[in-house]
C-alpha positions in Angstrom: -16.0 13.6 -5.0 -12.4 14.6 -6.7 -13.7 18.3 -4.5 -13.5 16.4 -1.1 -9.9 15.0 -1.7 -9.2 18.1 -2.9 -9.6 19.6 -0.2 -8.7 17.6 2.4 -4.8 17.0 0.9 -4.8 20.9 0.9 -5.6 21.0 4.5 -2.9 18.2 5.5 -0.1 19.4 4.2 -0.9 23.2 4.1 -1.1 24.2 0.9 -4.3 24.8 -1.3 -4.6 22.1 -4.5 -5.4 24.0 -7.5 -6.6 21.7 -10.3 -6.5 18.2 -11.1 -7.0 16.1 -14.3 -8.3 12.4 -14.2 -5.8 10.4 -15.7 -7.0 7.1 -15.6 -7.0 4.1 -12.3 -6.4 0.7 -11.6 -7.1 -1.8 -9.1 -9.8 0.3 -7.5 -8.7 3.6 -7.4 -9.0 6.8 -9.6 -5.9 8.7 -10.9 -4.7 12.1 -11.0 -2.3 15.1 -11.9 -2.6 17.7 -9.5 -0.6 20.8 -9.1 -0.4 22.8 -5.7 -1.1 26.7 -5.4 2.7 26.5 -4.9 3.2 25.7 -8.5 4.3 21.7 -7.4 2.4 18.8 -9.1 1.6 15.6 -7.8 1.0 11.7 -8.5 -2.4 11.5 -6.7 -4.5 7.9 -6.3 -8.0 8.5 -4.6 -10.6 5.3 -3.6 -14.2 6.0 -2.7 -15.1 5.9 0.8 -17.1 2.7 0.5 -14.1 0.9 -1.3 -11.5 2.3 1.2 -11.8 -0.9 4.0 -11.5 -3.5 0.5 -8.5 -1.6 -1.6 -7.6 1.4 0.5 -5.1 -1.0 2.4 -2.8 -0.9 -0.9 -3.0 3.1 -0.8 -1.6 2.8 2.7 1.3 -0.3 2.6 2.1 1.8 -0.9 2.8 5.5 1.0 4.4 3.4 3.5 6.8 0.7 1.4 7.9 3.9 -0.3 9.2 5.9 2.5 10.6 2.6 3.7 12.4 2.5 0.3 13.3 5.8 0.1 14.5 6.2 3.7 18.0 3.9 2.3 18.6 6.7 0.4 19.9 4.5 -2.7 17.4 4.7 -5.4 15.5 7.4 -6.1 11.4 7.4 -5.0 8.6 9.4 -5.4 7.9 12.2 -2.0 5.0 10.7 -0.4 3.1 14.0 0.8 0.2 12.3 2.1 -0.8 8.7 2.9 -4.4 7.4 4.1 -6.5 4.3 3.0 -8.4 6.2 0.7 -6.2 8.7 -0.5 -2.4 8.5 -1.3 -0.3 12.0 -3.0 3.4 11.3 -4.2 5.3 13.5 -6.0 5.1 13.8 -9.6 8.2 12.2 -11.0 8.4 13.4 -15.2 9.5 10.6 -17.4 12.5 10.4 -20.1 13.5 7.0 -22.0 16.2 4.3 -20.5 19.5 4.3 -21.6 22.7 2.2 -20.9 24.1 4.3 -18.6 20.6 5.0 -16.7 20.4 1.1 -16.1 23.7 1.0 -14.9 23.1 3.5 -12.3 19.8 1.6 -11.7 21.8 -1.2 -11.0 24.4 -0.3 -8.6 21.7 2.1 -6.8 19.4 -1.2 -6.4 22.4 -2.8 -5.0 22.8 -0.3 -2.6 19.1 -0.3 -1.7 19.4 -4.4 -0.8 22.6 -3.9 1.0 20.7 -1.2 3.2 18.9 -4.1 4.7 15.7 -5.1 6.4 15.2 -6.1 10.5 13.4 -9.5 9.3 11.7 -11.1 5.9 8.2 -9.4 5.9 7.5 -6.3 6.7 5.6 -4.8 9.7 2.3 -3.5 8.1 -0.2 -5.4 5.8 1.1 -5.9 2.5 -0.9 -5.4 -0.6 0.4 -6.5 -4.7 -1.8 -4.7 -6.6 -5.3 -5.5 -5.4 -4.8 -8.7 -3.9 -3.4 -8.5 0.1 0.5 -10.1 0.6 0.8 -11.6 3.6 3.6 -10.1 5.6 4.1 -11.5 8.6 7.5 -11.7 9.8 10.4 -14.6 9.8 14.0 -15.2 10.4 14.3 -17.5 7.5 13.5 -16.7 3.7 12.9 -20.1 2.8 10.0 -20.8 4.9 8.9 -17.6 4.7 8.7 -17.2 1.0 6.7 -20.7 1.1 4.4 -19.5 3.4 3.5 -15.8 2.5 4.6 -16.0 -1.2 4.1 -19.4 -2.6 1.1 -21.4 -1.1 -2.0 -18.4 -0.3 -1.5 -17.5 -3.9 -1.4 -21.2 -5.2 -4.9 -21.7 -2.9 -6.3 -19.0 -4.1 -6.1 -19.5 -8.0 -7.2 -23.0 -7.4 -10.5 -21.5 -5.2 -11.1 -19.8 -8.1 -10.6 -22.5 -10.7 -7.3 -21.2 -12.6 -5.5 -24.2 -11.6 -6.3 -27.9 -10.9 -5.0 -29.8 -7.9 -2.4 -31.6 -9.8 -1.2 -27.6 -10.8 -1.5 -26.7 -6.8 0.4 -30.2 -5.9 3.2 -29.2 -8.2 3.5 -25.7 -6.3 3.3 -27.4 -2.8 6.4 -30.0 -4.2 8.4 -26.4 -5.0 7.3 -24.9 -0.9 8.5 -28.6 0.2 11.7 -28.6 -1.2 12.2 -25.1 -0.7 15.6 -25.1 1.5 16.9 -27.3 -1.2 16.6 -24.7 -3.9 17.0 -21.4 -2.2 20.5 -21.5 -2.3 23.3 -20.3 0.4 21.6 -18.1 2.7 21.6 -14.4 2.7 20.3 -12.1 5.5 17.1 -9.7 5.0 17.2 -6.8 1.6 15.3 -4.3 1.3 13.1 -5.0 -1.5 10.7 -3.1 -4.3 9.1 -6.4 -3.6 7.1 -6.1 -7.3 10.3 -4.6 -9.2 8.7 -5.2 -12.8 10.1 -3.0 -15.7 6.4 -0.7 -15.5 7.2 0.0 -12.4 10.5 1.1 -12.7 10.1 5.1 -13.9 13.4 6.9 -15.7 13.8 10.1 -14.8 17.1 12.5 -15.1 19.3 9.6 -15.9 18.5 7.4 -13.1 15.4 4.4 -12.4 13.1 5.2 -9.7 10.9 2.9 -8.0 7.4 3.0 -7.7 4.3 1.1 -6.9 5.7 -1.1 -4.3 5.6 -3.8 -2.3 7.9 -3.5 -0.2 9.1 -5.7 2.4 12.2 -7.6 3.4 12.8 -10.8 1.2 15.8 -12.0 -1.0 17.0 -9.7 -3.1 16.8 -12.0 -6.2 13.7 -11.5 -6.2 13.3 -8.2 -7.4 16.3 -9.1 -9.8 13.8 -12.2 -11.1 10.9 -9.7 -11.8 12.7 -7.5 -13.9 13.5 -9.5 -15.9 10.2 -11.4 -16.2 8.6 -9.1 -18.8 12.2 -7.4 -19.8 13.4 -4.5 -18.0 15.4 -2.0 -20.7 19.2 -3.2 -20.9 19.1 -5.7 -18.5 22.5 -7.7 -19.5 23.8 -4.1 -18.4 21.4 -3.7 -15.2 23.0 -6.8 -13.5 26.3 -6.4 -14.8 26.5 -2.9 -13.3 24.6 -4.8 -9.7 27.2 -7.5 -10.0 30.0 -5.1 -9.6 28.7 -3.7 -6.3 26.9 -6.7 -4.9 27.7 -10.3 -6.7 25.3 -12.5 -6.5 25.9 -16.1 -5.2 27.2 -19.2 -7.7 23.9 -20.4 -9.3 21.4 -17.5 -8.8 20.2 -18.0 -12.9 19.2 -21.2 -12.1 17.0 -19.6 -9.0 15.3 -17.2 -10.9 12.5 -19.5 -12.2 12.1 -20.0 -8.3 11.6 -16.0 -7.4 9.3 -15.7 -10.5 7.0 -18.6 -9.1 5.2 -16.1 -6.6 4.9 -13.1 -9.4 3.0 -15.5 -11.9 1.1 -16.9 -9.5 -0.3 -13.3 -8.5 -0.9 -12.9 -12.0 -3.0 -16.0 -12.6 -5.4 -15.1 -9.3 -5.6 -11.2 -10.9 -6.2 -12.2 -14.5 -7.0 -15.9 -14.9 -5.8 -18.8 -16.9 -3.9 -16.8 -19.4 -1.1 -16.8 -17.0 -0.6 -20.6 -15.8 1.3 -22.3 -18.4 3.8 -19.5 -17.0 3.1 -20.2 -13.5 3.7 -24.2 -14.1 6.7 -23.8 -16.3 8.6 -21.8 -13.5 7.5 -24.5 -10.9 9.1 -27.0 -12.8 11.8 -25.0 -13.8 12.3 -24.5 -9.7 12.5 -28.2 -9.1 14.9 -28.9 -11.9 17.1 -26.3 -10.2 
């Protein structure tokens, strides 16, 4: 199997693959180092055919959310050499540890990345986070939107699956219906990771790159929210240094509960129960504002 990616990424972009090592997978798909004839390695993730039409959709919105990203030319991404639903190659991106001044740069380039804007909220190809599909349909208002394609499927979904009990559901529905209330002042469409969690933020000669996306158009504290959900590395520095080249608007702390509503709730439909009391807690959090 590995043979027949193999050789069709060396046929697409024109240069033989010479070896690569399994190096583990998640969510469906197998994971590789590769290095080219060329002497370049790669990032490769590889589905089987028969899983392609289930999970092979995130191999595809993931090649394209990181062009998307990278075409703002603000934070750094991965090269995406080749992008198909059953095979995605990126380029292989070597890791080094955070530092202060590494988060500040990741700061002010993140700002940069959300002021480079998006046409609408949404994004115009099928989203995926992680396994489970993200609606993307687009909107000319986040509120509703992030109701709609953020809040409610995912609330649905955990309760279909018995993670959370209609009064758990209700309480979610009472955060999408007073929704305008607790968004705060309007801002127009960011560009956004769109699941900007601290694993998915790679540091790499000084700098944080983004990868693993989700991208789409949304508010931009959202990715702010989900860094610091499970504790990017110097955050107090990370916003500061965001802050100076973008502020964000009077009472955004007191919103963050609100953009880490749709993260935990992704969390409970991936990996069950374990993750509600978290889901719940930001609900409330939400209302009380």
């Amino acid at each position: 199997m590995a043979d027949d990616w193999r050789d069709r990424l060396g046929s697409a972009i024109g240069v033989p693959v010479r070896d690569a090592r399994p190096i583990g997978g998640g969510h469906g798909a197998r994971h590789y180092r590769a290095s080219l004839a060329d002497g370049r390695e790669l990032f490769v993730k590889s589905v089987p055919a028969g899983a392609a039409e289930v999970v092979g959709g995130a191999l595809e919105a993931e090649g394209r959310g990181l062009a998307w990203l990278g075409d703002a030319g603000a934070v750094p991404v991965p090269e995406v050499f080749f992008c198909s639903k059953e095979l995605v190659a990126l380029s292989w991106v070597p890791q080094a540890g955070a530092d202060r001044g590494a988060a500040e740069r990741f700061g002010r380039d993140l700002a940069r990345l959300h002021a480079s804007g998006a046409e609408s909220f949404g994004a115009p190809w099928p989203g995926f986070i992680a396994s489970l599909p993200l609606p993307n349909a687009q909107a000319s208002s986040w509120p509703d939107w992030y109701a709609a394609s953020r809040l409610l499927p995912y609330g649905r979904i955990a309760r279909d699956a018995g993670w959370l009990s209609r009064a758990d559901v209700a309480l979610i529905e009472s955060v999408a219906e007073r929704i305008a209330d607790l968004a705060g002042p309007p801002e127009p469409p960011s560009r956004l990771h769109g699941d900007c969690w601290s694993g998915n933020v790679l540091w790499s000669g000084g700098r944080g790159w983004l990868i693993d996306p989700a991208a789409h158009g949304g508010h931009r504290e959202t990715d702010l929210a989900m860094l610091a959900l499970f504790g990017a590395p110097y955050l107090d520095r990370l916003l500061a240094a965001y802050q100076e080249v973008a502020p964000l608007a009077p009472g955004w702390q007191a919103r963050v509960p609100l953009h880490q509503l749709h993260p935990l709730l992704v969390h409970v439909c991936l990996f069950g129960a374990g993750y509600r009391d978290g889901a719940i807690a930001a609900a409330r959090a939400a209302l009380a504002g």
